[in-house]
N, C-alpha and C positions, 0 to 999 in steps of 0.2 A: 685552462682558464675560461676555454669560449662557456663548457659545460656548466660551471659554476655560475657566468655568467646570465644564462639561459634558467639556471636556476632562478635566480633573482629575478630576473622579469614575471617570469611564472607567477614568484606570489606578490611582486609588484602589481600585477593585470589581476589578482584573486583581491585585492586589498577593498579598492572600491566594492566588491557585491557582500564582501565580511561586514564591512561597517555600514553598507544598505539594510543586510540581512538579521543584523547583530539585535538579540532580545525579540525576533522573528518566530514564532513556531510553523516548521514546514514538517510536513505530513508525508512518511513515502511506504506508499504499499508495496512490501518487500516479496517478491515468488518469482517463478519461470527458472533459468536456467541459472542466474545467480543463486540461488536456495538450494542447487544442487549440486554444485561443483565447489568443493572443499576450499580451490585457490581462490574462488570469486567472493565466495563466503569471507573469508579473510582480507578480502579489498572492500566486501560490504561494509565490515564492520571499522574496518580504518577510517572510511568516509565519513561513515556515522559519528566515531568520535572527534573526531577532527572540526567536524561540523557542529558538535555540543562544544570542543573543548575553546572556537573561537565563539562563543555567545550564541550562537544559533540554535534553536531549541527543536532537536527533530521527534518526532513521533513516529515510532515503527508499527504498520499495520500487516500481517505476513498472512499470505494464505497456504498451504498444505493440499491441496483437493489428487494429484497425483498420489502422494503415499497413504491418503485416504483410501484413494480407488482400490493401491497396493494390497493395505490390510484387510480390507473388505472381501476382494478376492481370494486371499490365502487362508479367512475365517469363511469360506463357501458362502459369503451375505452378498445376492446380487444388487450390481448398482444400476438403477434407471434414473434417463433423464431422460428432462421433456422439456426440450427447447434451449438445450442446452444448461438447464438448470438442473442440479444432486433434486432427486426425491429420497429426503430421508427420512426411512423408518424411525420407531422410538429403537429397536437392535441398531441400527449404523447409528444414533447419534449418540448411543454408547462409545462407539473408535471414533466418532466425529471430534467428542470434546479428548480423548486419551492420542489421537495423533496431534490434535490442534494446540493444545493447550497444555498436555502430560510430557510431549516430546519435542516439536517445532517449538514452540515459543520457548522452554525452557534452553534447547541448544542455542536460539539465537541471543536470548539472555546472557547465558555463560558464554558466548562470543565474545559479547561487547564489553562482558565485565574481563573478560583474558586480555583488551587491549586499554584497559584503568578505566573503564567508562561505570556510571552507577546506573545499571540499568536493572527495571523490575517488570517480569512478566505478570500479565492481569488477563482476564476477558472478561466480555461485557457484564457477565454475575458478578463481577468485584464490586462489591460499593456497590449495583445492581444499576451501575451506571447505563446499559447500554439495554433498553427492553423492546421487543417485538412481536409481532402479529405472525399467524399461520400465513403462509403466499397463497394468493390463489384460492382464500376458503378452505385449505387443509388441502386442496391436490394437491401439494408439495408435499406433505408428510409436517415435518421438523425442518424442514425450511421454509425461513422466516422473513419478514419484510421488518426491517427497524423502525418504532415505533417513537419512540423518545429517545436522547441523551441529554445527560447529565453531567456534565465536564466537571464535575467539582473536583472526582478523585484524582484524573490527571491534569486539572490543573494545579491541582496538592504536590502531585507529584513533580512536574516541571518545577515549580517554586521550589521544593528539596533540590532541583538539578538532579534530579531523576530521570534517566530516559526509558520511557514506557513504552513497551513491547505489547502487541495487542491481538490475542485471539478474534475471530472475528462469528465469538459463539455471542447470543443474545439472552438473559432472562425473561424468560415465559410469563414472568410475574404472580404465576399461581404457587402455591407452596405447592412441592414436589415436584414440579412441572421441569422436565431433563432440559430444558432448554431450544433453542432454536438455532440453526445451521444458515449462517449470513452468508452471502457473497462477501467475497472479501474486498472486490473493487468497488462495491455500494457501500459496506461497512467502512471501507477509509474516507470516499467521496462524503458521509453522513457526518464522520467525527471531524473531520477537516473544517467540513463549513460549522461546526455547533463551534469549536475552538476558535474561531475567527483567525484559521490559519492562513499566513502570507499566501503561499506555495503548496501544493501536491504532486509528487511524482510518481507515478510509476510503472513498474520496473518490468518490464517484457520480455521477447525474445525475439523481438522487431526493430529494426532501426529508430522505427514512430508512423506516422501514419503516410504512406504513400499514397501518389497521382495514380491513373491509370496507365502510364506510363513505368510505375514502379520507381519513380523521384519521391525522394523525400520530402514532404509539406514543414516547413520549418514554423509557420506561423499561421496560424487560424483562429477566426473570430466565432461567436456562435452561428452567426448565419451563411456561413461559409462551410462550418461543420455541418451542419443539417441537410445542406442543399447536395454535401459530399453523399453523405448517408442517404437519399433521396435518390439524387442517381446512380448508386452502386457503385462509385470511387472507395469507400469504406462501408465494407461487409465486415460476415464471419465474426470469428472470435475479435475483429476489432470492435467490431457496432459496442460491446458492452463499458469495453477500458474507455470510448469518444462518449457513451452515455455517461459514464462514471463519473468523467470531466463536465462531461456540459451539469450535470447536476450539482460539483462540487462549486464553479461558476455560477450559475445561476444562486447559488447559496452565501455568496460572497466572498468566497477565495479570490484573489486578485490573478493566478495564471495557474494552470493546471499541464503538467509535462507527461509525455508517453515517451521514453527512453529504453536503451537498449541495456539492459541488463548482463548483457553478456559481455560487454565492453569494459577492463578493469576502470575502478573509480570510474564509472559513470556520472554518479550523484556531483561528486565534486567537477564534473566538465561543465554539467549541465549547471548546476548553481551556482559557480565562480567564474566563470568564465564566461567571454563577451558572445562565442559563437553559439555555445550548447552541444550536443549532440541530437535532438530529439527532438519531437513535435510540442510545439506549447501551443496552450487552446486558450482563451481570453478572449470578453467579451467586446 
């Protein structure tokens, strides 16, 4: 009885952020160790629907740069970065858009449609909704800085109750032009804010952003963020997912989540529930 009980509160306590969130579009950039582990895969995708199937309207953003790196190495095409950024040749953003867009986005599509959900994979060429600039004056190669968005298509699509899956490739805008190779954490932070999305999460393989202490920061403002990144409290591969956020913030998203992906149903701890698991950044 107690367990049933414990049930009931559960989504007694989810009730209130359903009918907060309810006709909300929240944005979560989907990769790390969730995207690679079959079972977490399958908790992604339960979340996901769960999250359309009470009004919530999520938008999936995924990046791939791991089985990029994969294919690339086993087709002998070496990969440089510089600064932590892919320089992609016009040969790698051949496997750029055939892992991104041929493979990732279609599996996580067929996920979400295997648990009743109507989701449609797209990248930024659909509808040529998503366009961008060389990085850098061309040092990068075929990665790009996003330029414009144009939300008309996934706003067509949410309106169908559609959930849009989202490569995080860009149109070059020239005819024949292969396209451009996003970041994936700037490409969700970019469509977040054009969407006037509530929320953005995402999804890591970090608790969220730690002290220098290694405590978790539960809550942070912009200028608390900045002064963190300032004194070397958040480095490394965090500096880009805390840039990610302060950009999706400063663009009008009202809180921006760094969460632990590796935690089952993360998304739903962090969006229904009163504690969260993860670091939210707001201004």
């Amino acid at each position: 009885m107690k367990a049933k009980t414990d049930v009931i509160q559960t989504l007694l306590e989810a009730l209130p952020y359903i009918k907060k969130f309810r006709n909300q579009t929240v944005v979560i950039k989907y990769g790390g160790s969730a995207q690679s582990s079959d079972e977490l895969k399958a908790k992604f995708a339960q979340d996901i629907v769960l999250l359309h199937t009470v009004g919530i309207r999520p938008v999936v953003i995924h990046g791939g740069g791991a089985s990029i790196t994969k294919l690339l190495d086993e087709l002998d095409i070496h990969s440089k970065f510089v600064d932590g950024q892919r320089v992609t040749s016009k040969e790698a953003m051949r496997i750029v858009e055939m892992v991104l867009s041929g493979e990732i986005n279609k599996e996580i599509v067929a996920l979400l449609n295997s648990q009743g959900a109507k989701a449609v994979g797209i990248s930024g060429k659909d509808g040529n909704f998503m366009e961008a600039t060389a990085r850098g004056n061309g040092e990068f190669g075929y990665t790009g800085d996003i330029s414009t968005v144009d939300t008309t298509l996934i706003d067509n699509m949410i309106a169908d109750h559609f959930i849009p899956v989202i490569a995080p490739i860009a149109s070059g805008g020239a005819v024949g032009h292969p396209g451009y190779n996003i970041n994936a954490d700037l490409a969700a932070s970019k469509i977040a804010a054009s969407l006037h999305a509530r929320k953005i999460l995402f999804l890591t393989d970090t608790t969220g952003v730690l002290d220098k202490e290694g405590e978790l920061l539960r809550t942070l403002d912009l200028q608390e963020t900045e002064a963190f990144k300032r004194d070397g409290t958040i480095y490394g591969g965090m500096v880009p997912k805390v840039d990610a956020c302060i950009e999706a913030v400063r663009g009008g998203v009202k809180k921006a989540h760094i969460i632990d992906g590796r935690i089952e149903h993360s998304l739903l701890l962090e969006i229904l529930t009163s504690r969260g698991v993860g670091t939210c950044i707001e201004l």
